[in-house]
matplotlib code that plots the C-alpha trace (Angstrom):
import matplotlib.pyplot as plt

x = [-66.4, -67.6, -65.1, -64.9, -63.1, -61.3, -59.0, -55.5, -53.3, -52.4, -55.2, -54.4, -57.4, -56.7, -59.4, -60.2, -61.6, -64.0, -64.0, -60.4, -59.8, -57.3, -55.9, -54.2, -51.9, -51.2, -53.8, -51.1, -50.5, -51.2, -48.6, -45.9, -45.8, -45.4, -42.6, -40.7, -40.9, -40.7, -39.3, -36.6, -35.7, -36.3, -35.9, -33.6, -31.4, -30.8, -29.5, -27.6, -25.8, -26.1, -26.3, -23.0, -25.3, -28.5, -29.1, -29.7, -33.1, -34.3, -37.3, -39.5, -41.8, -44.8, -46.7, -50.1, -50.5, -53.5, -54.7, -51.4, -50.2, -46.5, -46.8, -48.2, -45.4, -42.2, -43.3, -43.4, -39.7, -38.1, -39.1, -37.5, -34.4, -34.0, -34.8, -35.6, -38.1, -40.0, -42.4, -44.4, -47.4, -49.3, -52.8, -55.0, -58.3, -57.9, -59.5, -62.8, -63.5, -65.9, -63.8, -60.5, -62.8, -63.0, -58.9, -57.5, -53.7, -53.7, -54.8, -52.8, -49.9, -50.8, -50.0, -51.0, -51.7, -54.0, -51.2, -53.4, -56.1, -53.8, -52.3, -55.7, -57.3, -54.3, -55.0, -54.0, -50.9, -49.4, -46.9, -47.4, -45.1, -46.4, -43.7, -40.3, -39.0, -41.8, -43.1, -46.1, -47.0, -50.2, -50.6, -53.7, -52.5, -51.9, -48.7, -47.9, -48.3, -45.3, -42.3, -39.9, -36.1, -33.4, -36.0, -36.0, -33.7, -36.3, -39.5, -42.2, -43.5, -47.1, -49.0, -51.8, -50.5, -49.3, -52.5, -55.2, -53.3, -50.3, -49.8, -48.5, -45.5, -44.2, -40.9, -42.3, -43.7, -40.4, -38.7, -40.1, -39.2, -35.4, -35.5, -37.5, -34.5, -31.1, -28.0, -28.0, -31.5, -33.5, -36.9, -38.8, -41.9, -43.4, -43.6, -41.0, -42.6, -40.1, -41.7, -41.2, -37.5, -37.0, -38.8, -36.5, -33.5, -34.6, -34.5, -30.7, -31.7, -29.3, -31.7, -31.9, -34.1, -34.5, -36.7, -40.4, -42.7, -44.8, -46.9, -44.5, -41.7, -39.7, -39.9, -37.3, -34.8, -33.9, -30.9, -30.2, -26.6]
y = [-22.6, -22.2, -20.1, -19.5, -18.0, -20.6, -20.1, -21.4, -23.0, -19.9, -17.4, -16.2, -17.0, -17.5, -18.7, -22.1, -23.3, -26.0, -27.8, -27.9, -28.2, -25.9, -23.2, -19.8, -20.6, -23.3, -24.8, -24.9, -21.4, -18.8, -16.1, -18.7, -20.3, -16.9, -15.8, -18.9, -19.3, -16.1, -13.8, -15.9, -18.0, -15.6, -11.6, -12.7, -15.2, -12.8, -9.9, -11.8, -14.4, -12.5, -8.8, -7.3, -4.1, -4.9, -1.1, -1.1, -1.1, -4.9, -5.7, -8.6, -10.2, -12.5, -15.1, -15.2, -11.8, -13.3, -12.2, -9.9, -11.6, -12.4, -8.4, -6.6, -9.1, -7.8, -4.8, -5.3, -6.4, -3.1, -1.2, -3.6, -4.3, -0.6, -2.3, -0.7, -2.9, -2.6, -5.1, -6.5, -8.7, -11.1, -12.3, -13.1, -13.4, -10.7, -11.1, -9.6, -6.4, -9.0, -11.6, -9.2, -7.8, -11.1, -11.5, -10.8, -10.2, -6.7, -7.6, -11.2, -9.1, -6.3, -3.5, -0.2, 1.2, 0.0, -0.9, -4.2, -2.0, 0.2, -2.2, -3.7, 0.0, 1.1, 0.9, -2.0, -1.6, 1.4, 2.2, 3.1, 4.2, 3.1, 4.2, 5.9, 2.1, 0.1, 0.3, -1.6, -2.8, -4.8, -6.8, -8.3, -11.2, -14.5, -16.0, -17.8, -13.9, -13.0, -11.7, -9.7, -10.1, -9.7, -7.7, -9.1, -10.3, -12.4, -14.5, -15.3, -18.7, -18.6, -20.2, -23.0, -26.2, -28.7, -30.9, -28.9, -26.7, -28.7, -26.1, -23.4, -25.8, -26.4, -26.2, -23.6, -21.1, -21.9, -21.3, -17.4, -17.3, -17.9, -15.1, -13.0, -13.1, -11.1, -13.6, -14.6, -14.0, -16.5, -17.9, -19.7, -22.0, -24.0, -26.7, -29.8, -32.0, -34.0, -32.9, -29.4, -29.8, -31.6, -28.7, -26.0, -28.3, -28.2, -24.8, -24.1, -23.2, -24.7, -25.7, -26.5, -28.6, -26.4, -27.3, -26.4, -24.3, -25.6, -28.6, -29.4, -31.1, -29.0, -26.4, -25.4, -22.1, -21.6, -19.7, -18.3, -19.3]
z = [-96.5, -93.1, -90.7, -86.9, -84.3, -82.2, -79.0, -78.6, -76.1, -75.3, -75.1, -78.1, -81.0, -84.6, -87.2, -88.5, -91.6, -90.6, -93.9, -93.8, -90.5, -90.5, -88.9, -89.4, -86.8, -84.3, -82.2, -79.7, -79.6, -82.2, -80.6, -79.7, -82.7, -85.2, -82.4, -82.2, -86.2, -87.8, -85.0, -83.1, -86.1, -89.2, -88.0, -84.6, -86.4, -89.1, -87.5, -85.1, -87.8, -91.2, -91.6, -90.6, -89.9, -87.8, -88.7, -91.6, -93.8, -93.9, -96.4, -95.0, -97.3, -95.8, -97.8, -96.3, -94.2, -92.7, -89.4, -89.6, -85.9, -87.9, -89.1, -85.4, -83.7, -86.2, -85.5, -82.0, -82.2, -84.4, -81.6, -78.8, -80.9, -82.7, -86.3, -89.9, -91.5, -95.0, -94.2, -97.3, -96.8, -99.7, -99.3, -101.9, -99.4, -97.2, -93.5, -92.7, -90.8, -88.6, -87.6, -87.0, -84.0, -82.8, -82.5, -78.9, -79.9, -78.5, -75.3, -75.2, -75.9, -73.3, -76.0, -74.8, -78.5, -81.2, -84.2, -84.6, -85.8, -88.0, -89.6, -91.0, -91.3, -93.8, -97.8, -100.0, -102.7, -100.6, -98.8, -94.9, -92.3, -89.0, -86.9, -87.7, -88.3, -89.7, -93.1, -94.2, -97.6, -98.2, -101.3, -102.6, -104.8, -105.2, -104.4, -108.2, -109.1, -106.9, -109.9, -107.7, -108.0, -105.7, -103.5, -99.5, -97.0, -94.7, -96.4, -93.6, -95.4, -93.9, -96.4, -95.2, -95.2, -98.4, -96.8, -97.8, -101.1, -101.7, -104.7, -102.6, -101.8, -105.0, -106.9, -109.0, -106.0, -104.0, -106.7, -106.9, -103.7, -104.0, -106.9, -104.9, -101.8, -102.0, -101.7, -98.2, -97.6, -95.2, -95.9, -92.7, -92.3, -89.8, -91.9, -91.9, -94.7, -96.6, -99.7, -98.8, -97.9, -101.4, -103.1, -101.7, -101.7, -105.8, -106.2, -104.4, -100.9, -97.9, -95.4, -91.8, -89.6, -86.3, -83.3, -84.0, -82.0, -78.9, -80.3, -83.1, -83.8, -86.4, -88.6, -91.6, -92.3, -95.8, -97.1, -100.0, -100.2]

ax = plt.figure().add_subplot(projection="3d")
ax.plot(x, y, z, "-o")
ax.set_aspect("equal")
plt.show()
């Protein structure tokens, strides 16, 4: 399926799947949308409203690492907010060497190091400690493969949209999720389909319908309650 590079509202580019006519991220702003949705109202809203020590280790698990913006930006934030992060991220098509050359994040986020490039240079299925409080994990799998229990306290829910694989949105996929978070754990998405509420209403997450990014409406926190 044919795939370019494409620019968004904010300068920042993400790719899009022609066929589709989707997106990795928002057309209305690659970078604001992965910081309003999974810094400010996953990481942020977790140490600030749930963890009675913001010091201690937190495990992040992302469901579609992607272009690895949602991993280079968490990053970004344990070193501004003194944070201990496992960070584990899923894919099960992994982004090529060619078009992650084409991605401007560094210089979009005026970073004066190249983490964007480690984090996509590092091996798959191992354990890598980028700085002294972020560890990255790289998974190559699918996300109905997913089996861990009791495991994270934050779930990035990046997945493409329920328009183009309505599968990844399921009862049965959420459902691994809620097994895969420790009581009191907090899944977020940008999506705010009914269907999707229902689905993780199903499976025993409390949810809440929180203002969405630039460009969208809503969006939807989770918690394992």
């Amino acid at each position: 399926m044919q795939r370019k590079i494409i620019t968004t509202a904010d300068g920042s580019k993400t790719i899009q799947i022609e066929g589709w006519n989707e997106q990795y991220h928002s057309v209305h702003g690659a970078i604001q949308e992965a910081n309003h949705v999974y810094i400010t109202q996953g990481l942020l809203f977790f140490i600030s409203e749930v963890v009675s020590n913001p010091q201690q280790k937190i495990s992040i698990l992302e469901i579609g690492f992607g272009t690895g913006l949602n991993a280079l930006l968490t990053l970004l934030a344990s070193e501004e907010h003194n944070l201990n992060l496992n960070y584990f991220g899923v894919e099960g098509y992994p982004v090529s060497s060619e078009e992650l050359l084409q991605l401007n994040y560094t210089e979009a986020l005026d970073i004066k190091n190249n983490y964007f490039e480690e984090l996509h240079k590092l091996d798959w299925e191992t354990s890598h400690k980028i700085t002294k409080r972020f560890s990255l994990t790289k998974q190559q799998k699918f996300f109905d493969e997913i089996a861990d229990y009791d495991s994270y306290d934050i779930i990035y829910f990046d997945a493409f949209g329920a328009r183009v694989q309505p599968e990844l949105w399921t009862e049965s996929i959420f459902k691994k999720m809620y097994d895969a978070l420790k009581p009191n754990g907090v899944l977020v998405t940008y999506s705010a389909k009914g269907t999707v509420k229902r689905a993780l209403k199903s499976v025993g997450f409390t949810i809440q319908r929180l203002e969405g990014p630039p460009g969208k409406r809503h969006m939807l926190r989770a918690v394992k309650s």
